[in-house]
C-alpha positions in Angstrom: 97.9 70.0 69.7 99.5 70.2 66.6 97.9 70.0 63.4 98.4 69.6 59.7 95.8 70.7 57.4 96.6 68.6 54.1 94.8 71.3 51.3 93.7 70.1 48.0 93.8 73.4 45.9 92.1 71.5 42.7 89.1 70.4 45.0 85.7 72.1 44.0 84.8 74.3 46.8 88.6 75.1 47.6 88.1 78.8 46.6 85.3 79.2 48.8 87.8 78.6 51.8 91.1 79.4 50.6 91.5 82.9 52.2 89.9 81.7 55.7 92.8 78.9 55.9 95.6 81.8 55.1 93.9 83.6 58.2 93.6 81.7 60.8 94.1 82.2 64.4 97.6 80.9 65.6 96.1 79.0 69.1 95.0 76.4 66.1 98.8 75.4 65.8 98.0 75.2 62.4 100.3 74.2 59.7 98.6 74.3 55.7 100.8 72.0 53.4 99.2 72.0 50.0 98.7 68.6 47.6 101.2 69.2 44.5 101.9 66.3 41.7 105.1 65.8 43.5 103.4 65.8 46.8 100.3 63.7 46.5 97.7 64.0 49.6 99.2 60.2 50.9 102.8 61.3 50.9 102.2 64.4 52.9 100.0 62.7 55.3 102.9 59.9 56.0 105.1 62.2 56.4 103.2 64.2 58.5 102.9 61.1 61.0 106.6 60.4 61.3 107.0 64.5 62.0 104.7 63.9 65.2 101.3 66.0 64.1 98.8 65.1 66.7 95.8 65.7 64.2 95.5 65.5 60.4 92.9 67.3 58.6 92.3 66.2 54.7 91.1 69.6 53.2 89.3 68.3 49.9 86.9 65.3 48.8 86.5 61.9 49.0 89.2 60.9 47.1 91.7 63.2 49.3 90.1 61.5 52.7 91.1 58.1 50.8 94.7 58.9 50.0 95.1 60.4 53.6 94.0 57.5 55.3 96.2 55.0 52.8 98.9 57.4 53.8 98.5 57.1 57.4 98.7 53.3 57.8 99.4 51.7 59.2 100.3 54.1 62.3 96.1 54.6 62.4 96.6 54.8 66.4 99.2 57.6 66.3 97.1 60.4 64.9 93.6 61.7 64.9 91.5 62.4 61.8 89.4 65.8 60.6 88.1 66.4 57.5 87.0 69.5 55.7 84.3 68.6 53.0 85.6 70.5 50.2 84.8 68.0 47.3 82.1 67.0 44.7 80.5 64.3 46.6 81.5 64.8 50.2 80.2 61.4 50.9 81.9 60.7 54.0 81.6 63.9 55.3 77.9 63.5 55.0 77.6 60.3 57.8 79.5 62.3 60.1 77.2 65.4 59.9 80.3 68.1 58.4 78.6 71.0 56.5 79.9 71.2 53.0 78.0 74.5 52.5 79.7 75.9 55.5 83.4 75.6 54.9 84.3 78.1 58.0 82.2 76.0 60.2 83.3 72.7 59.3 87.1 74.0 58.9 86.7 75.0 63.2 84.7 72.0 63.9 88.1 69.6 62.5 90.5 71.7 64.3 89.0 71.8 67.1 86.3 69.2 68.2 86.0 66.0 70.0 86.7 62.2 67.8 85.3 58.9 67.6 87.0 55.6 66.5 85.7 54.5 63.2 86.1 51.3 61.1 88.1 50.4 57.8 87.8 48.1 55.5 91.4 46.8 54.9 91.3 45.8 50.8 93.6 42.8 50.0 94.7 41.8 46.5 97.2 39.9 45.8 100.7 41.4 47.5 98.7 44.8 47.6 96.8 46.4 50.7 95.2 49.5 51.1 92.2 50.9 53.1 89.1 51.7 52.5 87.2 54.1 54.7 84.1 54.6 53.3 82.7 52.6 49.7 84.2 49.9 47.4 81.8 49.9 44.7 82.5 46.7 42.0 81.0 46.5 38.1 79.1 49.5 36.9 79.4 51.6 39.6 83.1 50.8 38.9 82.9 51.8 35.4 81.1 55.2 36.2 84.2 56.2 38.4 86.5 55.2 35.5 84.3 57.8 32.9 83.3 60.5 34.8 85.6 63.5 34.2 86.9 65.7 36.3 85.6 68.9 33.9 81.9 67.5 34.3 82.7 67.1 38.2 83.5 70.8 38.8 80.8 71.5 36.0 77.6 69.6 37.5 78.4 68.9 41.1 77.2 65.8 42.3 74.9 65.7 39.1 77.6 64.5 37.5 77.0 61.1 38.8 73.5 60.9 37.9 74.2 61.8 34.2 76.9 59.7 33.7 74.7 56.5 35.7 72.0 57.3 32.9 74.4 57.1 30.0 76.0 53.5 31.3 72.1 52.1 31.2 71.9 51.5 27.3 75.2 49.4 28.3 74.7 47.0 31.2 77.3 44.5 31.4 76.4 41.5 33.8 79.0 39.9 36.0 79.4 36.3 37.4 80.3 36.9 41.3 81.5 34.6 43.3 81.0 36.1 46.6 82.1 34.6 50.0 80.8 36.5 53.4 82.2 35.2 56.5 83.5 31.7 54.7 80.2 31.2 53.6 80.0 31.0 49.8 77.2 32.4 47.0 77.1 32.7 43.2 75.8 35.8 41.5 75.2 37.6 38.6 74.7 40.5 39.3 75.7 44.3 37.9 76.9 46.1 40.8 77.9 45.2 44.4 78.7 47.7 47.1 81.4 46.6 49.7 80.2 49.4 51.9 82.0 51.0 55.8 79.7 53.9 54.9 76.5 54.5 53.7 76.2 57.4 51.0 78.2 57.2 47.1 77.8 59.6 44.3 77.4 62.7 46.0 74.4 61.2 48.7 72.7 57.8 46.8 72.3 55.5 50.1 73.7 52.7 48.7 74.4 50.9 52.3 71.4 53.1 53.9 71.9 50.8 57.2 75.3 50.7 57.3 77.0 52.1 60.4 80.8 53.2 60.5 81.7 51.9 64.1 80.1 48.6 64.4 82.7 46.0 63.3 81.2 45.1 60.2 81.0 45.6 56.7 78.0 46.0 54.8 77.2 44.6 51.3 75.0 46.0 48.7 74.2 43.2 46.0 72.3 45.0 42.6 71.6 41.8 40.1 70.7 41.7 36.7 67.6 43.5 36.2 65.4 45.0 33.4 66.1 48.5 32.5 63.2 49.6 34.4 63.3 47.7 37.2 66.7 49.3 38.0 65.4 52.8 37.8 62.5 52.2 40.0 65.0 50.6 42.7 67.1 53.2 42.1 64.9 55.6 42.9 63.5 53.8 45.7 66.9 54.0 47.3 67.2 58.0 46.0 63.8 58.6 48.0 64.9 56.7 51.4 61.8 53.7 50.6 64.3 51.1 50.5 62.2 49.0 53.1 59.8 48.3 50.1 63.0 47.2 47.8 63.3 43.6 47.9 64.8 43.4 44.7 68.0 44.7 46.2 69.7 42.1 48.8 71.8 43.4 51.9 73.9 41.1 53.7 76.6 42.1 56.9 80.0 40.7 57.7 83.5 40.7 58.5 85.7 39.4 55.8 84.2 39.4 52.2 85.9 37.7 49.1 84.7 38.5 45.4 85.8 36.9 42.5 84.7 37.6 39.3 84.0 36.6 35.2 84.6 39.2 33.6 87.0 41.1 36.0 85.5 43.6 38.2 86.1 47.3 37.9 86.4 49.2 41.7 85.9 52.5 42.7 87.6 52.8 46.0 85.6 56.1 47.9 84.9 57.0 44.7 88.4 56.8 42.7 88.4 54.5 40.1 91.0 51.3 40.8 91.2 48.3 39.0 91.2 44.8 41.2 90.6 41.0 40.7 89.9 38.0 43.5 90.3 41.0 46.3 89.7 40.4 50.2 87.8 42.8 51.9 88.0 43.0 56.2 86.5 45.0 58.5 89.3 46.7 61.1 87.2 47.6 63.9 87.7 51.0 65.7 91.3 51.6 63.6 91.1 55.4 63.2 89.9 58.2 65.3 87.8 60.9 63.5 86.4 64.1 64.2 82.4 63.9 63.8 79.9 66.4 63.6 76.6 67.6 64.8 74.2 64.6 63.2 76.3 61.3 63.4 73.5 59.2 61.7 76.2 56.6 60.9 77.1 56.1 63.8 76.3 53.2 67.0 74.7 55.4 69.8 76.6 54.0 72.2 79.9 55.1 71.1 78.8 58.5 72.4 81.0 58.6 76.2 81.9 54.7 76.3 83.6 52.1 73.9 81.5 50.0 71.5 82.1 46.7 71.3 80.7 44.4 68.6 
């Protein structure tokens, strides 16, 4: 099997593992191709496809899985998927039961082990597609992507969520959604909604804490207007896995999910900040095959030795 282990240098645990990648063992057919400003994580992994690589590792964090998997499609079927969690939030990662705070470990584990077809959530807006494979978060959570900065990501970790989510509370801006699941049509106002493949955002907040990665559905996360207070206590509600006593926090499921939006909605797309207005949102069942790890929480038991089929 060959492999290409896409390496992004600037990630925040990419020391820790540097001088194991430069040493390993030649049976891993292993070829490292660094992420450059010429030579962006999605370009490398397309061209890695149409070389023939068997296996693509994305060596970094969320935002390197995302701009792997936009540069694989869509030849999704022709490769296989690893990922080494070397980033601030490592929210992906986390579903799929990889280590971040065993790099080695996890680094042999996506060379190596056994995969699993997973969802995507195929993003729509106007002539534009791209994929999604783990959260869309709309409206504040979209505005925290757009403000945190990289210094205070490498400075504070996942922390750096958290203390940037505190400063946007003195500034809630409230957003009429129109939001259609499966056809079926709903008006909102609401200040954050989570178009959701995955389950964990912000370095491991459950914002889609039932959501399942191989299921054939997309989960949706709708946060309305709510006093100051009342946020925080639902907030920490989720933090603290009690979100069966949050009922102030609505969850629905489906396959196709349309938002439009007064004002327009700011994205963060696995935790990248992207603009987008009126976008379409579809589940693409089983499109990519991923290595997993030793927990798989987000994933349908069944998959485990036979297909699932929703």
């Amino acid at each position: 099997m060959r492999i290409c282990l896409i390496f992004n240098q600037q990630a925040g645990a990419a020391e820790l593992i540097k001088n194991f990648l430069f040493h390993l063992k030649p049976e891993y057919r292993c070829e490292i191709r660094p992420t450059s400003a010429e030579f962006g994580a999605a370009k490398i992994a397309r061209s890695a496809v149409e070389e023939g690589f068997d296996r693509i590792v994305a060596a970094g964090g969320d935002g390197t899985l995302s701009q792997v998997v936009n540069g694989l499609a869509p030849y999704f079927d022709a490769v296989e998927l690893g990922i080494l969690p070397l980033g601030t939030g490592n929210d992906f990662a986390r579903i799929l039961g990889l280590n971040p705070e065993d790099p080695d470990e996890a680094c042999i584990r996506a060379l190596s082990k056994h995969t699993e077809p997973v969802d995507l959530i195929q993003i729509s807006s106007g002539d534009n597609i791209s994929y999604c494979i783990n959260v869309a978060n709309g409206g504040m959570a979209g505005r925290i992507a757009n403000d945190i900065k990289p210094e205070d990501k490498k400075r504070w970790g996942p922390m750096a969520y958290w203390i940037t989510s505190i400063s946007k509370l003195i500034d809630l801006q409230p957003f009429q959604v129109k939001l259609e699941l499966d056809g079926q049509e709903q008006d909102n106002e609401t200040l954050c909604i989570a178009i959701a493949n995955g389950r964990f955002v912000g370095g491991g907040f459950p914002i889609a804490p039932y959501a399942l990665i191989n299921d054939g559905f997309i989960d949706v996360t709708v946060i309305p207007v709510l006093p100051i207070f009342e946020l925080m206590a639902a907030g920490f509600n989720f933090a603290l896995a009690r979100e069966q006593r949050e009922d102030r926090i609505r969850h629905y499921k489906a396959k196709k999910v349309r938002i439009q939006s007064e004002p327009f909605m700011p994205f963060s797309i696995d935790g990248e900040p992207a603009q987008r207005i009126d976008s379409t949102f579809e589940v693409i069942p089983q499109a990519l095959r991923i290595v997993v790890g030793s927990s798989e929480m987000g994933l349908v038991p069944a998959v485990k030795g036979e297909p699932f089929v929703s």
